[in-house]
N, C-alpha and C positions, 0 to 999 in steps of 0.2 A: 504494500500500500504506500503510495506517497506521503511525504512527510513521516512517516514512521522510520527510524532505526532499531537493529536486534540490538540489545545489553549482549558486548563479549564479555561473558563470564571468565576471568582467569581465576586460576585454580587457587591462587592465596586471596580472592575476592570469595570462592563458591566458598570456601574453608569457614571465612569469617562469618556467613550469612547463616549456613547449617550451624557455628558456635551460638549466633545471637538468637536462632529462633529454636536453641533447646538440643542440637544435635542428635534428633530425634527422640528426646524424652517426651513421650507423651502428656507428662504431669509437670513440664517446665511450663513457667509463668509466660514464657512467651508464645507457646504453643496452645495452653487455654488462652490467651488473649486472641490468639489467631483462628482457632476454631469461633469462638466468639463474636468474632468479626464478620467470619464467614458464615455465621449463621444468622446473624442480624440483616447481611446483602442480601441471603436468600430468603429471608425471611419466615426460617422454619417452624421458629415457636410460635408462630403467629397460625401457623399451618396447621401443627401439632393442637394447638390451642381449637382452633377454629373449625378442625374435622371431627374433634372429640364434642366437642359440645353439640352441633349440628346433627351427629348422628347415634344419641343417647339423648333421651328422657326421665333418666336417672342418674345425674350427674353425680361421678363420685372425686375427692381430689386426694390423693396421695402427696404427703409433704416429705421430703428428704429419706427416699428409699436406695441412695443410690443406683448399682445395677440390678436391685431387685425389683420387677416391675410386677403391674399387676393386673391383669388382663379387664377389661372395662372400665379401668380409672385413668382420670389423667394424671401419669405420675409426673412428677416436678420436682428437680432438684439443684443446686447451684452447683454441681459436678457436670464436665459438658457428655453429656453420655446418649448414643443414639435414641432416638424413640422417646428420650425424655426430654421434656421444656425445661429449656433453662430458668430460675427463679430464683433471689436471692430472699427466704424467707425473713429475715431482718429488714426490709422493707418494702414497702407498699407492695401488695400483691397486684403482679401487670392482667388482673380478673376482674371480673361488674360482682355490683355485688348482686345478693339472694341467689346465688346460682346453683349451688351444689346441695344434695343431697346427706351427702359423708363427706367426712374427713378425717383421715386417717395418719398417726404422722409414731414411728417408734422408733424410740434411742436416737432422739433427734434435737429436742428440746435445751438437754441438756449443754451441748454443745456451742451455745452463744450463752451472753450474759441474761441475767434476770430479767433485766429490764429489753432486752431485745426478745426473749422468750415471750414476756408479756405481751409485745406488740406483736409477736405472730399470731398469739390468740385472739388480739384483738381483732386483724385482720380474717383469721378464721371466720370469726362470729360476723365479719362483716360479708365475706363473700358465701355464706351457707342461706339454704332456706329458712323460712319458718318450719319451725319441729323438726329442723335436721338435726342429726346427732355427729359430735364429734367424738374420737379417741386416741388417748394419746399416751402411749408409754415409754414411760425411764426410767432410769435406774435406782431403787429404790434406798435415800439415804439411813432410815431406820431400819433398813435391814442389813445395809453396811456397817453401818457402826455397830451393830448388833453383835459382831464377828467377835468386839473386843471384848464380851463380857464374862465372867469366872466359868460358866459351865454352858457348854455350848449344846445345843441338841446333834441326833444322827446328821439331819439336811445342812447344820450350820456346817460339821467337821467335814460333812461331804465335800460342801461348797469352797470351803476355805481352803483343802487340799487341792484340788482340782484346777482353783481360780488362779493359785501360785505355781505349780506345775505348768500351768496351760500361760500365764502370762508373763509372770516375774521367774523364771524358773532358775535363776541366778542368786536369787536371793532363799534362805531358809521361809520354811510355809507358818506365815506368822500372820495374825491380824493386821498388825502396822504396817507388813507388808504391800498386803490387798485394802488397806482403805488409802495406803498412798499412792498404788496403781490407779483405784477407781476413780480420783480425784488426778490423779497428773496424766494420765494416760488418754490417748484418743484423742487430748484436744477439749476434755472437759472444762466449762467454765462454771457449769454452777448444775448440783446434787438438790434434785427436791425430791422432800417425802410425802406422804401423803396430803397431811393438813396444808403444805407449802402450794401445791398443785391443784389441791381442790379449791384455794384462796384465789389463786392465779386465774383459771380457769372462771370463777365465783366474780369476779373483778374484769374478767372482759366481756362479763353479759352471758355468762350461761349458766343453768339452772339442773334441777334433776340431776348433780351429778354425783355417779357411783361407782364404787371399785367392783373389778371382774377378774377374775381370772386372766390370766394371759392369754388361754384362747376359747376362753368363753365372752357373749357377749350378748345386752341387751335387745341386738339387731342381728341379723343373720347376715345381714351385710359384712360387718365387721368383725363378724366370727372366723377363727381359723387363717387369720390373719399371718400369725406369729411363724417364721422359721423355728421350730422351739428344738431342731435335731440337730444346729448346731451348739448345746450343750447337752452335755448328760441330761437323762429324766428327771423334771421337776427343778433344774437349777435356774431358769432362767426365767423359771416363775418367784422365785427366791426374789433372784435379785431386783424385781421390775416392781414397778406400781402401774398398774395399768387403771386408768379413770375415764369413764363416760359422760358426756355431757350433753345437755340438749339444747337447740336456741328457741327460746322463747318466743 
């Protein structure tokens, strides 16, 4: 074409370009920004967004499931991962409100600060219907701390073996261990326990709300939700508080 020239790439320019955009690490800061880019030109969340709602009457929204997706929801995550919309739940959901149905968000919460936590909820309650139910599970701090107390039950000594084998495995299998994992580990910014998360919850406007089991649930929607095989039997109901809410 006139006017256009090819870029001759020399081989100490191609060197530098693959250095700056991550040298093929797919989890380099420059290479999420690139995908990012290139999915804002094609405009795919807006697609992903726009196919799912259009072609459901039951709108359901998964928040920060990473690669785990879930077949009739729209899942959404700030990880750039196919099939999911990108979303940074820390602010303003790019959603109308009243739209969904369910909302579904586990071992997510956790993960940003209190006050950022809260505004997802609030956001929740703002893009859900009336009488939609939310649920949301994490990691339960009264049953970590629990770990540290003189006589422990069968599920405690289970858990607390297991947790340090399986994470700290460097370290001998101690309480102080596994509550300074559950807290520095992952990226954790803040542990709620129950009253903390029914308050949370209770304060961005939802009501009716109640603990369930890990994969039991008020709704059958939101049942069987849980990967619960990847821990041992019954550990990963241990460690969770799982809380149901409805919007008014």
């Amino acid at each position: 074409m006139k006017g256009c020239r090819r870029l001759q790439m020399t081989p100490p320019f191609k060197q530098q370009l693959i250095n700056w955009i991550g040298g093929g690490d797919q989890g380099h800061p420059n290479i999420v920004r690139a995908h990012r880019l290139r999915r804002a030109i094609l405009r795919s969340d807006l697609r992903l967004r726009s196919d799912y709602l259009n072609k459901t009457t039951d709108p359901k929204l998964h928040i920060g499931g990473g690669w785990t997706l879930f077949d009739g929801w729209l899942n959404v995550d700030i990880a750039t991962i196919p099939g999911v919309m990108w979303m940074d739940a820390t602010q303003p959901f790019p959603l109308p409100d009243e739209t969904f149905q369910f909302v579904y968000s586990e071992h997510m919460i956790e993960h940003v600060p209190y006050e950022k936590g809260a505004h997802m909820l609030r956001e929740c309650y703002r893009v859900m219907r009336r009488r939609g139910a939310i649920r949301v599970i994490t990691p339960d701090l009264s049953a970590i701390l629990g770990l540290y107390g003189p006589e422990l039950s069968a599920e405690q000594q289970q858990y607390l073996q297991w947790f340090c084998q399986t994470f700290v495995p460097t370290q001998a299998p101690s309480a102080t261990s596994a509550i300074n994992a559950m807290f520095r580990l992952w990226g954790h910014q803040f542990l709620y326990d129950e009253q903390t998360l029914t308050e949370a919850m209770r304060s961005a406007g939802f009501t009716s709300i109640n603990r369930y089991p890990i994969s039991r649930s008020g709704h059958p929607e939101l049942q069987n939700l849980v990967n619960e095989q990847r821990y041992p039997e019954g550990l990963l109901n241990y460690e969770s508080v799982s809380l149901e809410g409805i919007k008014g």
